[in-house]
N, C-alpha and C positions, 0 to 999 in steps of 0.2 A: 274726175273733171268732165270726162266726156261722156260719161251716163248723169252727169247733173245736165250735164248741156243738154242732151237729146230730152231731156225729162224735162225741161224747162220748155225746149221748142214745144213740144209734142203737147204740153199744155194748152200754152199760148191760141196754137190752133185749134185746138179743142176747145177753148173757151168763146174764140172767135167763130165757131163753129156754133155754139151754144146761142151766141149772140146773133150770129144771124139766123137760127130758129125764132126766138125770139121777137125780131122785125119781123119775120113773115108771118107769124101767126096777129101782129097789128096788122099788119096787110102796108106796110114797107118794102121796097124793096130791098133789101140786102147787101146788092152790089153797087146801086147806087148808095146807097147811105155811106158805104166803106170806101167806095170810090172819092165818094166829098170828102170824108174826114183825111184821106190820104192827101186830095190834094189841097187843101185845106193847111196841112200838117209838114209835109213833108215834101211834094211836088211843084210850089213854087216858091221862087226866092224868101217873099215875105214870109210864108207861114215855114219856112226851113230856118231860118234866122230866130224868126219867134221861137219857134220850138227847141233852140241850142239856147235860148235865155233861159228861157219856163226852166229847163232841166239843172240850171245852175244851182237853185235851192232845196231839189227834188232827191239831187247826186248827194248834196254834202248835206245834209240832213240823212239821207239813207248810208251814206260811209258813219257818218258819228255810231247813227245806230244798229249799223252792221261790227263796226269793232268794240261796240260798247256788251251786243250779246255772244261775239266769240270772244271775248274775255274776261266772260264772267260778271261784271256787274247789269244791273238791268237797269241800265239810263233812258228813263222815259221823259226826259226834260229837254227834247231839240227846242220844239216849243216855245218855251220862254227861255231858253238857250240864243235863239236866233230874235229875240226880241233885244237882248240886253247886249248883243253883240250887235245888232242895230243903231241899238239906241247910244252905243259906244261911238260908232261909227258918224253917227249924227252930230254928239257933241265935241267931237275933233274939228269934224267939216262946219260948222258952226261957228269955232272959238279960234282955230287956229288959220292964222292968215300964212301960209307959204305958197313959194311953188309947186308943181304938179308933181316932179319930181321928189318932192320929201315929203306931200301931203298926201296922198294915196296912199306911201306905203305904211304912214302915220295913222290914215284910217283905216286899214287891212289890219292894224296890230293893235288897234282899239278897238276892233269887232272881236279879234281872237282872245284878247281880254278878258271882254266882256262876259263872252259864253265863255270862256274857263273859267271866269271867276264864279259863276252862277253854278257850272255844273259843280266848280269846288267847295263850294258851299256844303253840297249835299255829302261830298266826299265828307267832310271834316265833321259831320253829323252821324256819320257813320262811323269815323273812326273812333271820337269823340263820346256818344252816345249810343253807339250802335242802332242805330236809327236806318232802318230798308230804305236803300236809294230808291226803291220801285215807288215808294209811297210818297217819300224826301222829294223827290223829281218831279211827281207827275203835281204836289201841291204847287211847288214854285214857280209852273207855269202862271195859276191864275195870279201870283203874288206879282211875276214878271210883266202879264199885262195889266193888269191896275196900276202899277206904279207905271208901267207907260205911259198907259192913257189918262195920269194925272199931270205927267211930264208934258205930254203935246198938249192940253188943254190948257195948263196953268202957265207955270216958269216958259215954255219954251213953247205956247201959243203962237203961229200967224198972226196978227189982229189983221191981217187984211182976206183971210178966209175964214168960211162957215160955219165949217167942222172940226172939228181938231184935227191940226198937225202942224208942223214946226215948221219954221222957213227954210226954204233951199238952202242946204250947203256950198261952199264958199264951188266956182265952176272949175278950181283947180283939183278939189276931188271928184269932180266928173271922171267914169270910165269912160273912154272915147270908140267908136266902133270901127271896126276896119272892116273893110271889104263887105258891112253890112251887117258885122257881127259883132256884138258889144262883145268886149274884153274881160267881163267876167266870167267868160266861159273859158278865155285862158287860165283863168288866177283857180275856176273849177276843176279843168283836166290836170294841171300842173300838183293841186289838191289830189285828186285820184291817182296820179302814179308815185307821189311820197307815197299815200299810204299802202298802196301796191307792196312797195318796194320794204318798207316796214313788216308787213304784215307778212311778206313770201319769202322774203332776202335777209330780214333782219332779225336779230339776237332777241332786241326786244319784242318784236312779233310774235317768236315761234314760242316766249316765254308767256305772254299772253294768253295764243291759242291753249298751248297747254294748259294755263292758269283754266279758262274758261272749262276745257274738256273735264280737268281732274285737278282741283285746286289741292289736294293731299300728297298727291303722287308729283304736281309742281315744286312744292313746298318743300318735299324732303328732297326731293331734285338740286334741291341748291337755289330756286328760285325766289324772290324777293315778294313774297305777294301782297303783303300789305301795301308796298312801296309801288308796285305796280297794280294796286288796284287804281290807287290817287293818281298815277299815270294815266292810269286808261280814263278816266273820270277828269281829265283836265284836255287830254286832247282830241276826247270827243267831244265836250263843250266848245272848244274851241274853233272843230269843223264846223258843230252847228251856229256860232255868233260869226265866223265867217261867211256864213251862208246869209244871214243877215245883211254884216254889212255891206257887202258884193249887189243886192238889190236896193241900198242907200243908194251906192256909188253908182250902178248902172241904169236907176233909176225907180221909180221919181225925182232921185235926187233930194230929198226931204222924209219925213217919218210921218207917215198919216196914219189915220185909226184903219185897225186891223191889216195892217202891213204884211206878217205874216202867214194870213190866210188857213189855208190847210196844209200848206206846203209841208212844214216839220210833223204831220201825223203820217200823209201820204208817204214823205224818206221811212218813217219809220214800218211803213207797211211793205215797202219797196225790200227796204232788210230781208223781211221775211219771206215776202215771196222769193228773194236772192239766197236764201239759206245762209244768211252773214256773208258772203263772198264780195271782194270787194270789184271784178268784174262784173259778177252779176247785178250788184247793185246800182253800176255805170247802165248795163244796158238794160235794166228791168225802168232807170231813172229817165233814159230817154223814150220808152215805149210809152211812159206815163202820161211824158211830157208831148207827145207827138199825140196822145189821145184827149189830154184835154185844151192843147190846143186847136184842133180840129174839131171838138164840140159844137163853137160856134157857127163856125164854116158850115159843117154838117146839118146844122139844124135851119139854118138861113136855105138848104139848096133843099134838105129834102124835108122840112118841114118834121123830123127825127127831135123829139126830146134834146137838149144836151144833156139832161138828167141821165140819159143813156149809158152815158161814160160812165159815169158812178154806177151804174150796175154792169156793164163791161170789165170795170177795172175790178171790183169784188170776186165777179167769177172768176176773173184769169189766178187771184189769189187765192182763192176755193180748191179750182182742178187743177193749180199746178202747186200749191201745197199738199195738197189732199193727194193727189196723184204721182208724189215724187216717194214716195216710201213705196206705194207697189208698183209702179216702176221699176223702182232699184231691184224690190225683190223677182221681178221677174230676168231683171239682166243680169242675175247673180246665179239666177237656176239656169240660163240659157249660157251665161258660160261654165257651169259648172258641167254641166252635161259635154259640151264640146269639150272639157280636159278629160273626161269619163270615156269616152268615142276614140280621144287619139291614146289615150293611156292604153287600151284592151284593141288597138292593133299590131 
């Protein structure tokens, strides 16, 4: 854990190293450009607030897809995952008149629905068909947003807007912000230490990992794997349609075209650059989220691309994947040599 840490840091910097080469050969400067996006991002109230929202989609789209590749199946459908657990989320907060108290958690269990039932799809085509989630997953995105975008344009149109998207849901599924901070960054963190606690502490976690490392040696282990691939395949959907509808609920408050953005590619880049880890994936989820919220910032003070980011964010994924295997292998000779030195005193 703490040769991935060091090999994560040691990237990071390097890439930010890499990036302000980069500026300086435009003839930027560097420390201001990083200085904007910091403060921008991170440095006052507003862009520290924004930046714990932005990462709320960024985390649970990267946890789906961090426990979907340490346990073996290859779920590439956050995507339209976080669309139909949106769209679940919408058509609760739409149709259902309650208070706040029953209707929130009515729409949190209609996003997680949603993306289970999307991702279960693909499970049941595999078990079914044996049909590659990898392939199953990544079509039913486009399937996920067409059917969308025929739902906020037709049935569930505004007619008193332009473009497609659905009217406000009902203001009792409003998340409300405290202290400046929307409350889906609760219902996110409280999201990261379940599956924490799953994944480190729990039976089914460790059956999981194993599953993913060596599905043979699970198997004759005593492990359920078929049963727990459908596991894994239903509550990483889940993560990702809660990722969804936590940006219903926290806002817009409604479902407009291309709602879900990049967000669920970005989680699923986020995994990788975290090595499946589900701390890494928290704070690789917030460095993301702090750089493309200070894009704008950035580019308003020092005249920097926000395009920027997207080649910022590429290389930190470059030199700190690319860089974490000989890394390792260097901290593995430098302690093997230090037991070699006390051994032959």
């Amino acid at each position: 854990m703490r040769k991935q840490a060091l090999s994560g840091i040691l990237g990071v910097l390097a890439a930010f190293a890499i990036g302000a080469l980069v500026l300086a050969l435009q003839g930027f400067n560097p420390v201001a450009t990083y200085g904007a996006l910091l403060q921008y991002s991170l440095f006052s109230g507003s862009g520290f607030t924004a930046t714990l929202t932005r990462a709320v989609p960024l985390i649970l789209t990267g946890l789906s897809a961090s426990i979907a590749f340490a346990s073996g199946p290859v779920n590439l459908g956050q995507p339209g995952q976080l669309v139909m657990g949106a769209l679940g989320a919408t058509l609760v907060g739409l149709f259902v008149h309650l208070p706040s108290v029953f209707l929130v958690p009515l729409c949190i269990l209609a996003s997680l629905l949603g993306g289970a039932l999307w991702s279960g799809l693909a499970a049941l085509l595999k078990r079914a068909f044996a049909m590659d989630e990898f392939i199953v997953t990544l079509m039913l995105n486009f399937i996920a947003d067409y059917f969308a975008l025929w739902v906020i344009t037709y049935p569930l149109f505004d007619p008193s807007a332009s473009t497609p998207m659905t009217r406000p849901i009902s203001t009792a599924a409003w998340l409300p912000d405290l202290g400046g901070v929307n409350t889906s960054v609760l219902f996110m963190v409280l999201a990261a230490v379940v599956c924490w606690l799953i994944m480190s502490r729990g039976r089914s976690g460790y059956e999981w990992r194993m599953t993913g490392q060596n599905s043979l040696f699970a198997r004759i282990g005593g492990c359920k794997v078929d049963a727990n691939y459908v596991r894994v395949m239903l509550v990483t959907g889940a993560l990702a349609g809660l990722a969804g509808g936590l940006m219903i609920m926290g806002g817009p408050h409604r479902f407009v075209k291309g709602l879900g953005a990049n967000y669920a590619w970005d989680g699923i880049m986020i995994a990788v650059v975290a090595s499946n880890g589900i701390s890494g994936t928290f704070l690789y989820g917030l460095l993301f989220s702090a750089l493309q919220q200070g894009a704008i910032g950035m580019e308003l003070v020092t005249a920097v691309p926000s395009e920027f980011i997207d080649v910022l964010q590429a290389v930190i994924v470059l030199v700190v994947v690319a860089g974490r295997v000989s890394l390792n292998m260097v901290f593995d000779r430098l302690a093997t040599r230090r037991k070699l030195k006390e051994n032959t005193r």
